[in-house]
C-alpha positions in Angstrom: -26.8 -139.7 57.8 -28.1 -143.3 57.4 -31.7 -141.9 57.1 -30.5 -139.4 54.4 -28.9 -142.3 52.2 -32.1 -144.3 52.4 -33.9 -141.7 51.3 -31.7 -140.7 48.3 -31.6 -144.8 47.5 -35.1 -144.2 47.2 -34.9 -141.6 44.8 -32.1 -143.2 42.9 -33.6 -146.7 42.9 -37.4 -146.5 41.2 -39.8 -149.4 41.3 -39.3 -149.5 38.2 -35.4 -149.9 38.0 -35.8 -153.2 40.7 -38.0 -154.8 38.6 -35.8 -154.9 35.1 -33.0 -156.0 37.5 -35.2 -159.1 39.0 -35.7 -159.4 35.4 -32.1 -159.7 34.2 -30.8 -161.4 37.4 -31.4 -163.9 40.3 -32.3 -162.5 43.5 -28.5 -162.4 45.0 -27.2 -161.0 41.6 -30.2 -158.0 41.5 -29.4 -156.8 45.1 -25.8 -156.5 44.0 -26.4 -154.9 40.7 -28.8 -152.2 42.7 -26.0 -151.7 45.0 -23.3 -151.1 41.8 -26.3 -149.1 40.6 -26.9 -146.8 42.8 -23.2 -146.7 43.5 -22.3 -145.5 40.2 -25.7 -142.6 40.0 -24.2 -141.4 43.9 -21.1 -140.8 42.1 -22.3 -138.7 39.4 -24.5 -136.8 41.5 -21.2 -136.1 43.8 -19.0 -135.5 40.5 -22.2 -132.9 39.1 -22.7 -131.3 42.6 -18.6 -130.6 43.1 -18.8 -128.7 39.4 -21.9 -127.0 40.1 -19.8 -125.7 43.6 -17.3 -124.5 41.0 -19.1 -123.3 38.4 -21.3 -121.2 41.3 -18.3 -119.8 42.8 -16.7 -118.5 39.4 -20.2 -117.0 38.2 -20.2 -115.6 41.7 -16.8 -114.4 40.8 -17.7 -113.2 36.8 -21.0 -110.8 38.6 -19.1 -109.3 40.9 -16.4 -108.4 38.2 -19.1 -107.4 35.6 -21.3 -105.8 38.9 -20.4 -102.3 37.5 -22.3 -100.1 39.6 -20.5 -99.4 43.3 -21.9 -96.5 45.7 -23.1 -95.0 42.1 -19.3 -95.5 40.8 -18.5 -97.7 37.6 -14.5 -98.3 38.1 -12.8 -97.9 34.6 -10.5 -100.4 33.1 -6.3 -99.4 33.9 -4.2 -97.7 31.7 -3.1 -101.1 28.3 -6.4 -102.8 28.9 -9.0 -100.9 26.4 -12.7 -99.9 26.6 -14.8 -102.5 28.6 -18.8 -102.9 27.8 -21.0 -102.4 30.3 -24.6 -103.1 30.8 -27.1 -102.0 33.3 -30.4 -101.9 33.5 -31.9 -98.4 34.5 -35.0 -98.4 36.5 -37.9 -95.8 36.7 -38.7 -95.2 40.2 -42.1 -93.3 39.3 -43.8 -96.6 37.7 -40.8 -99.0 38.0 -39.9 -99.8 34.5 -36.9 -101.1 33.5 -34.6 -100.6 30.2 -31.2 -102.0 30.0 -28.4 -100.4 28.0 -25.0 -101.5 27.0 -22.2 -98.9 26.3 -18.3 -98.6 26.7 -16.5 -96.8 29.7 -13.0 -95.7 28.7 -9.6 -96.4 30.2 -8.1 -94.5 32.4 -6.6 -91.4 31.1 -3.6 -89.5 32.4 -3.7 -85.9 32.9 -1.1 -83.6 30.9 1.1 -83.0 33.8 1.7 -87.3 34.2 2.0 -87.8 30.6 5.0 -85.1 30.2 6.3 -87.0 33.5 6.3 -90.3 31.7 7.5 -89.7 28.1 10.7 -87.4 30.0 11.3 -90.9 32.0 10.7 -92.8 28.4 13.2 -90.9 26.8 15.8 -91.1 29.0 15.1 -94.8 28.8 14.9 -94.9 24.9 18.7 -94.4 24.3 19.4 -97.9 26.0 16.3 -99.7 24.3 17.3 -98.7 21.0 20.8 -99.5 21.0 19.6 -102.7 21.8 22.8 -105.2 22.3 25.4 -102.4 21.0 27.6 -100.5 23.6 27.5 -97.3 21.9 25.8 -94.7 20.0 29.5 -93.6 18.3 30.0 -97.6 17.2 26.7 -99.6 16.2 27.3 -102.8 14.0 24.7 -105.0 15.5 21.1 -104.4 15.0 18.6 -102.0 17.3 15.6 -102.3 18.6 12.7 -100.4 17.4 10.1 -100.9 20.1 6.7 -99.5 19.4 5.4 -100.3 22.8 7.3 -100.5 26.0 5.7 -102.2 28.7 4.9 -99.0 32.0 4.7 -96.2 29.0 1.2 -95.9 27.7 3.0 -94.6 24.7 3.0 -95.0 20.3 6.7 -95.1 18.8 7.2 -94.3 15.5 10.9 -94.6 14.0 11.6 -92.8 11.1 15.6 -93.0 9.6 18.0 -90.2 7.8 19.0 -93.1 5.7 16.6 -96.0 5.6 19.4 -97.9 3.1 21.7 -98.5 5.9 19.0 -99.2 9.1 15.8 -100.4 8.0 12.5 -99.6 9.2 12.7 -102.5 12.1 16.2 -101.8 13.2 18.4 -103.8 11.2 21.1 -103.2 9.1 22.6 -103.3 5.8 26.1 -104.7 6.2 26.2 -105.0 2.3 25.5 -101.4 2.0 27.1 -100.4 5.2 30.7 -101.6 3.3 30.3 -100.1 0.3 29.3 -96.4 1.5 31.8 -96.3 4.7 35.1 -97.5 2.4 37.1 -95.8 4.6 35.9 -97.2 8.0 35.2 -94.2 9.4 31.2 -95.0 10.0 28.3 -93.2 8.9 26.0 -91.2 10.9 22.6 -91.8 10.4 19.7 -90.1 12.4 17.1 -91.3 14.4 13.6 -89.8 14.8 11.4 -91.3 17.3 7.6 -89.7 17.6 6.0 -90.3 20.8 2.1 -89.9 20.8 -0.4 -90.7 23.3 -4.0 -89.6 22.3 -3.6 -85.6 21.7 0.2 -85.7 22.8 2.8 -85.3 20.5 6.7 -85.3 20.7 9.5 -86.0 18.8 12.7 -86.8 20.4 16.4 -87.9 18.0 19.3 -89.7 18.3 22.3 -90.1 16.5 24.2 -93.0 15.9 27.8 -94.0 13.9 27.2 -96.9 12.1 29.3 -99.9 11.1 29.9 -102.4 8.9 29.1 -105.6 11.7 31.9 -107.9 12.6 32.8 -110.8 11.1 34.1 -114.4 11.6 36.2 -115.8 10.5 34.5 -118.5 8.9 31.5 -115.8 8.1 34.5 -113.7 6.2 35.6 -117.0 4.4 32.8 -117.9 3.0 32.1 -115.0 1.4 35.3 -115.3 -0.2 34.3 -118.9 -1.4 31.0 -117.3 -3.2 33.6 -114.3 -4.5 36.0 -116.2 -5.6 33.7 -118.7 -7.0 31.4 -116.5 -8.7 34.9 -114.9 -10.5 35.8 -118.5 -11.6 32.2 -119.0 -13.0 32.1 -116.1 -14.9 35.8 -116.1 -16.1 35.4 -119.7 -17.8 31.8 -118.6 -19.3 33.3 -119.5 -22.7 34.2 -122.7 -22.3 32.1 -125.8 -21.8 33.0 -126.8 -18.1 33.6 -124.4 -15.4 37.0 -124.5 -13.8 37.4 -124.7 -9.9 40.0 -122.3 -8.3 42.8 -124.3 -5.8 43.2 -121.9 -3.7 41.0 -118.9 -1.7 42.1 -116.2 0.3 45.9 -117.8 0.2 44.7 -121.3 1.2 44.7 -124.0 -0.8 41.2 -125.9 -1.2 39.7 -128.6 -2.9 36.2 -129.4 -3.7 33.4 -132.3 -3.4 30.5 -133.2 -4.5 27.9 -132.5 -1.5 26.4 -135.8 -0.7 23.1 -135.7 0.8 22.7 -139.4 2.4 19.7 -140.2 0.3 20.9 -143.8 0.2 21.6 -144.2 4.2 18.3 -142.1 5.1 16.4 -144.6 2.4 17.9 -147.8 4.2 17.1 -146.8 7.8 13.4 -146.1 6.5 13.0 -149.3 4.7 14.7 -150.9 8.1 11.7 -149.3 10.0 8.9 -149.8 7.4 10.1 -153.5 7.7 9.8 -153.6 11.8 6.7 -151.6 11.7 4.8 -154.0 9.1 6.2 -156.6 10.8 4.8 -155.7 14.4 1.2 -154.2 12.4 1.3 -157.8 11.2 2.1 -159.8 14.4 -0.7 -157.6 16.1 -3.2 -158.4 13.4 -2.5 -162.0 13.7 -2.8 -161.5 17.6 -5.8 -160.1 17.4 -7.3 -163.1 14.5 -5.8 -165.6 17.8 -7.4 -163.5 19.9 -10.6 -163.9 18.0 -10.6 -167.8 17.5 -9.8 -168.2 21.5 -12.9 -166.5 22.9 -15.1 -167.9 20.0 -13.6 -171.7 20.9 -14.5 -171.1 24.6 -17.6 -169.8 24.1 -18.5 -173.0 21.6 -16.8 -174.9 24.9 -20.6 -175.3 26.7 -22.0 -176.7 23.2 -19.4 -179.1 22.6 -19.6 -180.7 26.2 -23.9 -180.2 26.0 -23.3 -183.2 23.1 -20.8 -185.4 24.2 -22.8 -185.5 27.4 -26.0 -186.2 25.4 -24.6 -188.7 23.2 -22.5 -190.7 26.0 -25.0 -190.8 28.3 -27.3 -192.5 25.3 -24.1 -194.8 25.4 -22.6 -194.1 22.6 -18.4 -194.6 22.1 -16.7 -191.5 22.1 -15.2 -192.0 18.4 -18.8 -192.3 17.6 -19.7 -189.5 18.9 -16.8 -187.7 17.5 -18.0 -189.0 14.4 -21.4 -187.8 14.9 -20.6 -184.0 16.2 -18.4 -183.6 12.5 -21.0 -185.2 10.2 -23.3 -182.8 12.2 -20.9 -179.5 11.7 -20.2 -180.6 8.2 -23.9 -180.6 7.4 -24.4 -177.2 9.4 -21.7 -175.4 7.8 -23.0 -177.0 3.9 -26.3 -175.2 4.6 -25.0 -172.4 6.5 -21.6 -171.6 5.3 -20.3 -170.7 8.9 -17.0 -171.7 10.5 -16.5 -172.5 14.3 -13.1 -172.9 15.1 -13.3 -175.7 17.4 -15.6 -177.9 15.1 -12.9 -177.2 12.9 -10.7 -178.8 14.7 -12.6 -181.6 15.6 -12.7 -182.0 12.2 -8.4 -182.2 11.7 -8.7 -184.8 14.0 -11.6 -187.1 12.3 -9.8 -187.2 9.4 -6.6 -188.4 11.0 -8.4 -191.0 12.5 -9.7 -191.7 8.8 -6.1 -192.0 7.7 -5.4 -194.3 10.3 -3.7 -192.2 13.0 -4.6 -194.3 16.7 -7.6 -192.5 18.8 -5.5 -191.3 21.7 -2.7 -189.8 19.3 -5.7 -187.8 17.4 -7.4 -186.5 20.6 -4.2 -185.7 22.2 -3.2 -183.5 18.9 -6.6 -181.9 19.2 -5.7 -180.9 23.0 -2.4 -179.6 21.6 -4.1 -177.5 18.8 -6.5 -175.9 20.7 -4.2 -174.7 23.0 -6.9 -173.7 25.8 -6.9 -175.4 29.1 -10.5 -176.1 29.1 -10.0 -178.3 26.5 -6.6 -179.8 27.5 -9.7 -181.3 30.5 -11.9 -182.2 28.3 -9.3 -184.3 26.2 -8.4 -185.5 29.7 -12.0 -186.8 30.5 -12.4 -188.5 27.4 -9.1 -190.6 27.2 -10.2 -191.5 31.2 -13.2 -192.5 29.0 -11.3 -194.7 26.0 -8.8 -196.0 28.5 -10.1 -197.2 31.6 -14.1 -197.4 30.4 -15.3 -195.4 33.3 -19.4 -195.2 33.6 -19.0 -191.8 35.5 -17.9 -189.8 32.8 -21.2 -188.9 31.4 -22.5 -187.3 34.5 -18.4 -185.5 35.0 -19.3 -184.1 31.2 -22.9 -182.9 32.7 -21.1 -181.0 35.9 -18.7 -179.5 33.2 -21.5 -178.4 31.0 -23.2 -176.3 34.0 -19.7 -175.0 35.1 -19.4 -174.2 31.1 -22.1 -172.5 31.0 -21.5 -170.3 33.8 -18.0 -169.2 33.1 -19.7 -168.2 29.7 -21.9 -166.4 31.6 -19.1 -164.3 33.1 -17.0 -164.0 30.1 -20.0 -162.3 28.5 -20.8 -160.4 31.3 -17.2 -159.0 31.7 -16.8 -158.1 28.0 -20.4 -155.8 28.4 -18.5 -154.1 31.7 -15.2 -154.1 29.3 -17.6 -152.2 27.0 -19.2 -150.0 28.8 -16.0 -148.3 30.5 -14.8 -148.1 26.7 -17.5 -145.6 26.8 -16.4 -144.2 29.5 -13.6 -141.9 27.8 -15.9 -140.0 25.6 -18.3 -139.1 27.6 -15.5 -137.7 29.8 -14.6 -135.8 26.8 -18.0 -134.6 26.2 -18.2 -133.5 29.8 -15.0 -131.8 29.7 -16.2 -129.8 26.5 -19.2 -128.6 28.3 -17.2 -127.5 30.9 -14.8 -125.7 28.6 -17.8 -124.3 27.1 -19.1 -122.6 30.2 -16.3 -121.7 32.1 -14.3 -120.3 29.0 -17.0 -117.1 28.9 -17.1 -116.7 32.7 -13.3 -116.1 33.0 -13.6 -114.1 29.5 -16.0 -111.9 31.1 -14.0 -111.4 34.3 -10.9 -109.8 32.1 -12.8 -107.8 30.7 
């Protein structure tokens, strides 16, 4: 196994590949890079070989589905699943050529004997299916079910009504109608015709049902008396120039109210929730500005250090050199026009020395402002420096300026990784379309 992996690093990791990493990195950095490397291809190739598994096993599923031939036998689609395409190629056997044609086999087809069989079953099975939730064919006031397939029957329903006013063509009913042709309450019979077809067979089979007006709630009943008794009111007071409201319906006494739809409240909780959603959309933007200015202000860290190491080492004071690194930014940004945070604030702090703040009190504000640890150090180092005059702080600013530079180094090496899985997700989704892509007509092909 050990021999095998060699041999696929090999494969995986050209000549070519080790020399840009010995080009990017030191020699303890490339061998790890290589490793990640061909870490990362080993996956894919284990990732590409499981779907190819898959995808081999479900076409091997798909040609034996769509293999159509069997001991000279091409087996015909059940009874509710339709015509199926097939193709085959036909061979010669004198010189061995080879056409292929594609035509439909049929469904199944039942004989005369199991279609009479199955439409006696349906109809004994249609009175209950149609009645749907009512109890009886002598009282229906609820509406029916008019089915034109039912699952088992390889049947066509038709439904044809005696009087289409009071049941409708998809079972329901006419309760408006239903009341004002059955005044009595005696119901009204209404015939029901169902045709049952299936290819060349033909049958009709009826019913008869007593219809009635449905029930009612009470609340169902009452409001109809509001719109009755309101309508009356409305047309009664047509004359006059405001409509009078009745004080009682039905023998109870009412009064009425304007309808208030909570425009106001529904307003106020939406201005409430505009106002916490600007207000986080806000806070994150400024995050993200803070965000900004604190990577930009650690990656000026290494330049900053680089020139008070220079310029102490040349033995100059550290105010001078303060001085110095803002006269310097100020002439960069005059020609430039670019801001650096951290010169920036280098800068607050000149000018409050200017204005006669003490040296400590300026450099300790600066710490304070920046708000990073690295330079809460570096603020350290230099009032060490101011204090107690100590000759080895230029060469503690030169360590820091290596360290500096290499947690730079990191920082812009972790944001490319940070990157790169960004990336990550849509190619995902690309691969998962692909998939979708393929698989979709394999498992398309085996329904049919």
């Amino acid at each position: 196994m050990n021999g095998f992996s060699q041999k696929l690093a090999k494969i995986i990791v050209t000549d070519e590949i080790v020399a840009y990493f010995s080009k990017l990195y030191n020699a303890r950095e490339s061998k790890e890079k290589l490793k990640e490397y061909y870490l990362t291809e080993l996956r894919l190739l284990i990732v590409i070989l499981i779907l190819g598994v898959i995808l081999t096993i479900v076409f091997s599923i798909s040609d034996k589905k769509t293999t159509e031939i069997q001991n000279g036998l091409i087996e015909r689609n059940s009874y509710g699943m339709g015509k199926r395409p097939v193709t085959l190629d036909v061979y010669r056997e004198a010189d061995g050529n080879v056409q292929s044609v594609t035509f439909d086999v049929d469904e199944v087809k039942y004989d005369e004997k199991t279609v009479k069989i199955l439409a006696n079953n349906l109809k004994k099975e249609l009175d209950k299916r149609i009645l749907a939730e009512n109890v009886s064919k002598d009282h229906v006031s609820k509406p029916l079910s008019f089915e034109n397939k039912i699952a088992d029957y390889p049947f066509y329903l038709k439904y044809e009504t005696s009087n289409p006013l009071i049941i409708f063509n998809d079972g329901k009913l006419d309760s408006k109608k239903i009341e004002e042709t059955d005044s009595l309450g005696e119901g009204i019979l209404v015939r029901i015709l169902v045709t049952i077809t299936y290819e060349e067979y033909k049958e009709e089979y009826e019913l008869f049902v007593n219809v009635f007006s449905p029930q009612k709630s009470f609340e169902e009943k009452y409001i109809e008396a509001i719109e009755r008794e309101l309508g009356a009111y409305n047309e009664k007071t047509r004359m006059t120039e405001y409509m009078t409201l009745p004080e009682s319906i039905s023998g109870i006494k009412v009064s009425f109210k304007n309808k208030n739809p909570h425009n106001a409240i529904i307003v106020g909780m939406l201005s409430i929730t505009a106002l916490f959603g600007i207000h986080y959309a806000r806070k994150n933007e400024i995050k993200k500005f803070v965000d900004i200015r604190n990577q930009q202000m650690i990656s000026d860290y290494p330049k900053v250090l680089n020139k008070f190491a220079l310029y102490f080492n040349a033995g100059m004071p550290i105010k001078a050199i303060w001085i110095k690194i803002c006269e310097e930014y100020m002439a960069s940004k005059a020609s430039d026009g670019e801001t650096r945070y951290v010169f920036e604030e280098l800068l607050i702090s000149y000018n409050k020395m200017k204005e006669g703040v003490p040296e400590l009190e300026a450099y300790e504000d600066f710490s304070k402002r920046c708000g990073l640890p690295v330079y809460r150090s570096f603020v350290n180092q230099i009032e060490q420096a101011v204090i107690k005059g100590k000759r080895d702080v230029g060469e503690m600013f030169s360590k820091e300026v290596i360290e500096a530079f290499n947690v730079r180094k990191m920082n812009a090496r972790k944001l490319s990784e940070e990157a790169s899985t960004k990336l990550l997700v849509p190619m995902f989704m690309m691969l998962l379309v692909v998939i979708v892509m393929i698989i979709f007509p394999a498992f398309y092909s085996m329904k049919l």
